[in-house]
C-alpha positions, 0 to 999 in steps of 0.5 A: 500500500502507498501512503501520503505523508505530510509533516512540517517540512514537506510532503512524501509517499510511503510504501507498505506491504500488505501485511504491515504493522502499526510498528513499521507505519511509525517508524516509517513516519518518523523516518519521513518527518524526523518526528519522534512524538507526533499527532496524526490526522486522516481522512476528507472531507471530514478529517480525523485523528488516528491514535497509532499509540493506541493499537499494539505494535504488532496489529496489521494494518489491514486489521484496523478497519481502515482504508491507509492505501491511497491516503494521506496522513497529516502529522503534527509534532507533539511536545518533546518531538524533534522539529526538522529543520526547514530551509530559508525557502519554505520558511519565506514561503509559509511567511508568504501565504500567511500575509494579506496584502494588496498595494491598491487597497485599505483594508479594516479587519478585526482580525487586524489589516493583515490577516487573511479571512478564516472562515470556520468549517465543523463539516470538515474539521478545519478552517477555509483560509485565503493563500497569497500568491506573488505579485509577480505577473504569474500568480494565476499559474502560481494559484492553479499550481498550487491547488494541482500540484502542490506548489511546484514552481511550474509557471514556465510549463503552464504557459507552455500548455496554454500557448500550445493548447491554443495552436492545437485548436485554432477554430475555437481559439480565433483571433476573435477570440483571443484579441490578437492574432493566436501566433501573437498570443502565444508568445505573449502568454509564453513571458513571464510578464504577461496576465492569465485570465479566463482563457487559461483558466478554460485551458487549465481546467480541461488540462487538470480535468478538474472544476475551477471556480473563480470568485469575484471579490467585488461582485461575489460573482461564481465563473465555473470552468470545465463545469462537471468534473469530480473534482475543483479547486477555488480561486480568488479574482481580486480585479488584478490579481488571483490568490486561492482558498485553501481548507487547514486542519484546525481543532474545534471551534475552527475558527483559526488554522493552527497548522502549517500552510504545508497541510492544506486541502485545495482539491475538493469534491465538486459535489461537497456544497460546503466548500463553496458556500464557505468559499464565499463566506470568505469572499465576502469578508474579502469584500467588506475589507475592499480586497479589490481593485475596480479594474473598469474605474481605477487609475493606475500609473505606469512607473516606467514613464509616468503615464497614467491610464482609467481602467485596466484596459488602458494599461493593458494595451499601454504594456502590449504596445510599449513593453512597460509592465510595471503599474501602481496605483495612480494619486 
């Protein structure tokens, strides 16, 4: 059998014979967290705690009454365990995603102006939580890899599934379409500097087989993509930006996530109605923070040469026109 392990410094697959014990999936915990006393949770949508202290050693595992193959265990470390050490990198990341912020907008919170929104789930034992993604032109990519494939750093080759998903199929993906001759396109959406939108999102949703849902944050607006798969994960369009919701392990009352951002759920089961209806619960906090920018209002100032432009369709034919990608928010 094959299980999923994910503890504070990353996440690995385990492989058992059929016949293992109890003793050997603890051992081999600790061999993949460098956990000596560690709590474990399974199991989604409503995820629980598994006492392996409580089963004797020698107990198969298949005699527990529990389906482990394919499973992922979530570990937490205990007093007196050994906490391994993580690098600079995920110690900068999991900072990342647990600051909220927005150069465009103030935010009020009683949480206070930079806490992400969490919205309690007893359904399924956690806590929906906003994550950030980087300023950094790709965050659409960064939010869709997130969700999918955990956070690989993969934007060059999800560009690279757009642009070759378009010259595949160039009756649905016409100039009409795209705005701009599809050879065009596909060298834009290919730099580093240019915005995915709804277009990468039908193309990605098809590419994963699964449900996207971006919500809007001005106008709780729900735009389904590929509508109909098992399975969706939930982003979050702020007017210029894309982050993505995740659900954390939490303990009751769950009002607070307690765990690393390493342990999140962002693929769901498009049948669950939870998901989405605490999705926009928190959106909805978004909102009244004013987590958004008017993209059809706003004025924003190219900081390469000082122009300024009402709307994002001004600086957006401003950057294909010039090359300059560097916009804040006009005074």
């Amino acid at each position: 059998m094959r299980i999923r392990v994910r503890g504070p410094a990353g996440q690995s697959t385990i492989s058992l014979d059929n016949d293992a014990t109890v003793d050997v999936l603890r051992r081999q915990i600790t061999n993949s967290t460098g956990l000596s006393h560690y709590e474990v949770k399974y199991g989604y949508p409503q995820i629980r705690p598994l006492n392996l202290e409580s089963f004797p050693a020698s107990k198969r595992l298949s005699d527990l009454g529990l389906t482990l193959n394919g499973e992922q265990l979530i570990i937490t470390r205990k007093d007196g365990g050994i906490l391994p050490e993580t690098s600079q990198e995920q110690r900068e990341s999991t900072t990342r995603q647990e600051i909220l912020r927005d150069p465009f907008v103030e935010k009020v919170s009683n949480q206070g102006p930079d806490d992400p929104p969490e919205i309690p789930s007893p359904e399924h034992h956690g806590t929906f939580v906003l994550r950030i993604m980087p300023d950094d032109n790709s965050c659409l990519f960064r939010a869709i890899s997130s969700a999918t494939m955990g956070g690989v750093d993969v934007m060059t080759e999800l560009r690279s599934v757009v642009a070759q998903t378009i010259q595949a199929n160039p009756g649905l993906y016409t100039e009409a379409v795209l705005e701009k001759k599809p050879d065009d396109y596909c060298q834009w959406i290919q730099n580093e500097d240019a915005w995915g939108g709804g277009i990468e999102l039908s193309i990605l949703s098809k590419h994963f087989d699964i449900e996207i849902c971006s919500i809007d944050v001005q106008s709780l607006r729900v735009d389904r993509f590929n509508e109909g798969s098992p399975m969706r994960c939930i982003v979050v369009y702020s007017g210029i930006h894309y982050d993505t919701i995740a659900l954390s392990p939490s303990n009751p009352p769950y009002t607070h996530t307690d765990v690393p951002a390493e342990f999140d759920t962002k693929m769901f089961d498009a049948n669950d109605p939870f998901v989405l209806e605490k999705s926009l619960a928190l959106c909805k906090v978004l909102q009244e923070r004013h987590y958004y920018t008017d993209t059809a209002g706003f004025r924003l100032r190219c900081n390469t040469c000082g122009r300024t432009f009402v709307g994002e369709k001004g600086a957006t034919q401003h950057a294909e026109q010039t090359g300059h990608v560097d916009f804040g928010e006009a005074n």
